[in-house]
Every structure is written in C-alpha cells, then in structure tokens.
C-alpha positions as CSV (number, residue, x, y, z in Angstrom):
1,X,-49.1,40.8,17.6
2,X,-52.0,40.7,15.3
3,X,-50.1,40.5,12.7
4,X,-48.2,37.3,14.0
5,X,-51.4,35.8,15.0
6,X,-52.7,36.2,11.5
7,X,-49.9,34.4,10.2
8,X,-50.0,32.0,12.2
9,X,-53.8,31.0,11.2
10,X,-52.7,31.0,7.9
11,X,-50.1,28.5,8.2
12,X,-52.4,26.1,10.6
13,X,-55.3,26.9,8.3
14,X,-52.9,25.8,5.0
15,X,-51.5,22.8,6.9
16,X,-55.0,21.5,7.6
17,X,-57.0,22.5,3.9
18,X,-54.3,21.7,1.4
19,X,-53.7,18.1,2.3
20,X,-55.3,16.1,-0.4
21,X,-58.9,15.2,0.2
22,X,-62.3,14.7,-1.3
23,X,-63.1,18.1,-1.4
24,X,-60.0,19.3,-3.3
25,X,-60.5,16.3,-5.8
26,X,-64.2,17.7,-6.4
27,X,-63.3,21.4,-6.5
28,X,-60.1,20.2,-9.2
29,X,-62.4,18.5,-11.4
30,X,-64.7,21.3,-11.8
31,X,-61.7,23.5,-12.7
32,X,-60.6,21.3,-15.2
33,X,-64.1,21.2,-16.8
34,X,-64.9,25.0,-16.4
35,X,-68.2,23.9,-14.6
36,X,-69.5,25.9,-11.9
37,X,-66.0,27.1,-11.2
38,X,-67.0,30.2,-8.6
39,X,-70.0,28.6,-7.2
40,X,-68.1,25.8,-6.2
41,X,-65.4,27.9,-5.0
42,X,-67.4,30.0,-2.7
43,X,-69.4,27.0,-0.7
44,X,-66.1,26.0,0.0
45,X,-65.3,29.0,1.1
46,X,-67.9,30.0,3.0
47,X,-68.5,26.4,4.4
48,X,-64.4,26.8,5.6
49,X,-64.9,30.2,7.1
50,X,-68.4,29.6,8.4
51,X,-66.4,26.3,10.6
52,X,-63.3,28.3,11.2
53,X,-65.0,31.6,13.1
54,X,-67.6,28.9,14.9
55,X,-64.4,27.1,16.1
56,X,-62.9,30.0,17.2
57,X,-66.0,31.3,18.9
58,X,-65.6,27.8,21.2
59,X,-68.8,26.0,19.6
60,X,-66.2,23.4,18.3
61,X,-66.6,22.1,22.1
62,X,-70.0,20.7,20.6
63,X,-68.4,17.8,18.5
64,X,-67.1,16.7,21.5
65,X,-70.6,17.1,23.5
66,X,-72.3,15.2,20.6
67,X,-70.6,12.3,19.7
68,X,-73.3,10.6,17.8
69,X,-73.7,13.3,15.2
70,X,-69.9,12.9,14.4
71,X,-70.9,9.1,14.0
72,X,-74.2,10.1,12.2
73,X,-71.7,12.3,9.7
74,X,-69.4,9.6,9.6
75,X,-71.5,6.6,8.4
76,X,-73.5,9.6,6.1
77,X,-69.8,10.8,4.8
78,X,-68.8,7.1,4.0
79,X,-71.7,6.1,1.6
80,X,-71.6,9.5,-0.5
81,X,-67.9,9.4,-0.7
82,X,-68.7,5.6,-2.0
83,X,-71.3,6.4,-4.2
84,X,-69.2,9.5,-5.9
85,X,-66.4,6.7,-6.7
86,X,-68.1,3.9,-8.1
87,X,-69.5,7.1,-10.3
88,X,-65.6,8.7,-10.9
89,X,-65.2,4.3,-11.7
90,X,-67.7,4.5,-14.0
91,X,-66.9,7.3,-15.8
92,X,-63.1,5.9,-16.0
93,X,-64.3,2.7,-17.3
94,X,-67.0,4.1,-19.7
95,X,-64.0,6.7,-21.3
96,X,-66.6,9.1,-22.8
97,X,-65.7,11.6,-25.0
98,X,-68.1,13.9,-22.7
99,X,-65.0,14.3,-20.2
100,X,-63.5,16.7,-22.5
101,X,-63.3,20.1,-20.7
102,X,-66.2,22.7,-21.9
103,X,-67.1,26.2,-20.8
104,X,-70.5,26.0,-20.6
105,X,-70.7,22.7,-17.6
106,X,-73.2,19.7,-18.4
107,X,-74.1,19.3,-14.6
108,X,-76.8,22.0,-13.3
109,X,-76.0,24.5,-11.4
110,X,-78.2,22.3,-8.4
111,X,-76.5,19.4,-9.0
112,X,-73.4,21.2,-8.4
113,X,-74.1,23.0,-5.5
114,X,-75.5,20.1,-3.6
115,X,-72.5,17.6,-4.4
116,X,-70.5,20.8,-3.1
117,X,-72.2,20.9,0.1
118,X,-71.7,17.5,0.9
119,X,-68.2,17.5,0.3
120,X,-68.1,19.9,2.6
121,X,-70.4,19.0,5.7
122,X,-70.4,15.2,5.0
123,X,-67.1,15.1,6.1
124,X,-66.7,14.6,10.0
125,X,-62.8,15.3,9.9
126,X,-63.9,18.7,8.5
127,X,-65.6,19.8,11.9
128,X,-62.3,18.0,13.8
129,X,-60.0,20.1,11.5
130,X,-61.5,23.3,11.8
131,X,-64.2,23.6,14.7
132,X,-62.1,21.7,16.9
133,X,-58.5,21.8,16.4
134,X,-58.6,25.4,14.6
135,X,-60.6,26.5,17.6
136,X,-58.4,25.2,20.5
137,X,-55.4,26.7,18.9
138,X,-56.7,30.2,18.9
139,X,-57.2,30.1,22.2
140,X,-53.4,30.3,22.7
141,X,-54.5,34.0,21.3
142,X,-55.9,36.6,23.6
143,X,-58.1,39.3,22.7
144,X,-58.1,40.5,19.5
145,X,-55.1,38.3,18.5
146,X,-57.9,35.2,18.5
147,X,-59.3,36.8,15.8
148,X,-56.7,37.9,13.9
149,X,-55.3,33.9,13.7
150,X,-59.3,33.0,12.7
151,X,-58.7,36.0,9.7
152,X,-55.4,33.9,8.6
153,X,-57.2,30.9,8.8
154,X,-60.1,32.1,6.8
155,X,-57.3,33.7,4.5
156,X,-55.8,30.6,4.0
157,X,-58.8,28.7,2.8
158,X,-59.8,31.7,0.3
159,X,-56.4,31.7,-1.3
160,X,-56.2,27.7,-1.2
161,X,-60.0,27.1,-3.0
162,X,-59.3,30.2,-5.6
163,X,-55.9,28.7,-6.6
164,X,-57.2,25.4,-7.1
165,X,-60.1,26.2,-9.0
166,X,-58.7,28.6,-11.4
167,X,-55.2,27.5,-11.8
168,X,-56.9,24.0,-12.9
169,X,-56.8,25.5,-16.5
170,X,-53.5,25.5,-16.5
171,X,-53.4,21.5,-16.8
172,X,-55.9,22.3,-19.7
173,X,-53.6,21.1,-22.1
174,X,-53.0,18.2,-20.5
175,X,-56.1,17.0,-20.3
176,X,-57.0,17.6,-24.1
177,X,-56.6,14.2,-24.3
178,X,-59.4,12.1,-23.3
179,X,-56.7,9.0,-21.8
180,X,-55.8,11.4,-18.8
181,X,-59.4,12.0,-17.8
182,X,-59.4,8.7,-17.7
183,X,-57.0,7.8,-15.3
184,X,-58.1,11.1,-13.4
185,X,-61.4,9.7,-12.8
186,X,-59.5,6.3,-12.0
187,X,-57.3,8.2,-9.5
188,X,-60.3,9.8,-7.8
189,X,-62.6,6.7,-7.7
190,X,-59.3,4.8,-5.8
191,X,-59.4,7.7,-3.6
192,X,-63.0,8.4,-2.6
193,X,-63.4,4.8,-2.2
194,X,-60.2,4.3,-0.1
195,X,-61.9,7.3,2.1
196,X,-65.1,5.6,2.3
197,X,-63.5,2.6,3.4
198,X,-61.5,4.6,5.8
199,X,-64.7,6.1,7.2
200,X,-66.3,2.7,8.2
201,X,-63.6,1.0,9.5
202,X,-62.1,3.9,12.0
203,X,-64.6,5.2,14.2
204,X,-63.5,9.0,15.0
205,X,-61.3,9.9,17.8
C-alpha cells in the first residue's frame, strides 16, 4: 500500500512539475550557464516540498479561504513574469557575446536566489498545483499511505529540478554558438510574456 501510494504521488507530482513553465525555463537557463546551478536547484526544491507536505497537511484549504491573496500573487506574478521577458527580449535583441555559458556565473549569488524565489511563490498556479490539488488527492490515502503519496510527490520534484539543472550541460554544445542563445532568450521572452498576459487576463479559478 505504501508503496502504491508513493507511486502514485510521483506520477501526480510529475504530471503537474514537468509541464513547461517559468520556473523550468529559469532553472534551464541557469544550467546552461553553470550559474548557481545547486542553489537554484534546491529553492526549487524545497519551495516544491515545503507546498507539497502543507497541501497534504490540508492548509491548501487556505487558497480557497483567501481569495484575495491568490489575486494579490496573481497581479504580483504577472508584472515579474513581464519584467523577466522584456529582459530575456533584451538580451535576445542585444546578442551579447556575455551569453556564452561560463563556470564561474556573472549574476550574484543574491540576485539568483531572489529571482529563484519568485519563480517559485510568485506564481499563484503553484499553490493550485500543489497545496490544493496535490493536497485533495492525498486524501484519497488513509493513514500513513497520505504520506507516503506526499514522499512520491516530493520525490518527483527532486528528481525533476536535478535532471533539469544538470543534464542542461548536455545541450552545452549546442549552445557554443552565441545564435541559439539567441533565439533561447527569444523563446523565453515569448513565453514569460505570453504567461504574464495569461495572468491578467484570466482571473483564477
């Protein structure tokens, strides 16, 4: 049983954190420039996990108490997601050599960590994903089994955010050339401004 309910969380969990989003564009970036790679990883992480086990533990219930602060996150969400693109639209336009991947990271280690977090908890369909929907569906899970599914889905998020990061390098040699940083920051300025426009124009359900 707890080992069915484990598996279980880690297929909702993996349904729910590897569909494309802001956050896996952010956390791909920094893998393909070698910047910050673990510290970015673990906010994620621990931003996922910290969501996941308050779902489970039924605080998820106060998304639905509060709806202004899922509006508050919602309007907050949209202008960083709009300010990070017309910076990835810069950078595509611009086509500095600076793109190039480097070990060392030009952005601080603050800068980083801050446009991590707000990736993560600017992003009102982040508490629906995993407070709320994570959390209802381990109460179909009695007992120790609810836990168990919350491990999966915890399990699922550390395997998704480590294989992102680190397996970036592998498109390394792609991205030798500065052209495909180019149209990767075009890609990703489309997207977090399509997201942003998302944001204001569909209130949450």
């Amino acid at each position: 049983m707890l080992l069915a309910a484990a598996a279980a969380g880690f297929a909702a969990g993996a349904g729910l954190i590897v569909a494309i989003g802001a956050q896996n564009a952010f956390v791909l970036r920094q893998g393909l420039q070698r910047s910050h790679v673990g510290l970015t990883i673990a906010i994620c992480i621990a931003g996922d996990v910290s969501l996941i086990l308050a779902g489970v533990a039924g605080i998820g219930s106060l998304a639905h108490a509060w709806p202004w602060l899922l509006e508050a996150l919602r309007l907050g969400g949209a202008a960083f997601l709009g300010a990070y693109g017309l910076m990835a639209a810069r950078r595509a336009w611009r086509g500095a050599g600076a793109l190039a991947p480097t070990a060392g990271g030009e952005a601080g280690w603050r800068r980083t960590l801050l446009a991590c977090l707000a990736f993560t908890f600017l992003n009102p369909h982040v508490y629906l994903d995993t407070m709320v929907l994570l959390g209802s569906l381990s109460t179909r899970y009695p007992g120790m089994t609810r836990w168990a599914f919350a491990a999966g889905a915890c399990g699922a998020s550390v395997a998704w955010f480590a294989t992102l990061g680190y397996g970036a390098r592998l498109l390394l040699p792609v991205f030798r050339n500065p052209a495909a940083w180019r149209v990767l920051d075009g890609l990703i300025a489309a997207f977090m401004l399509a997201l942003a426009l998302l944001l204001l124009l569909r209130p949450l359900d």
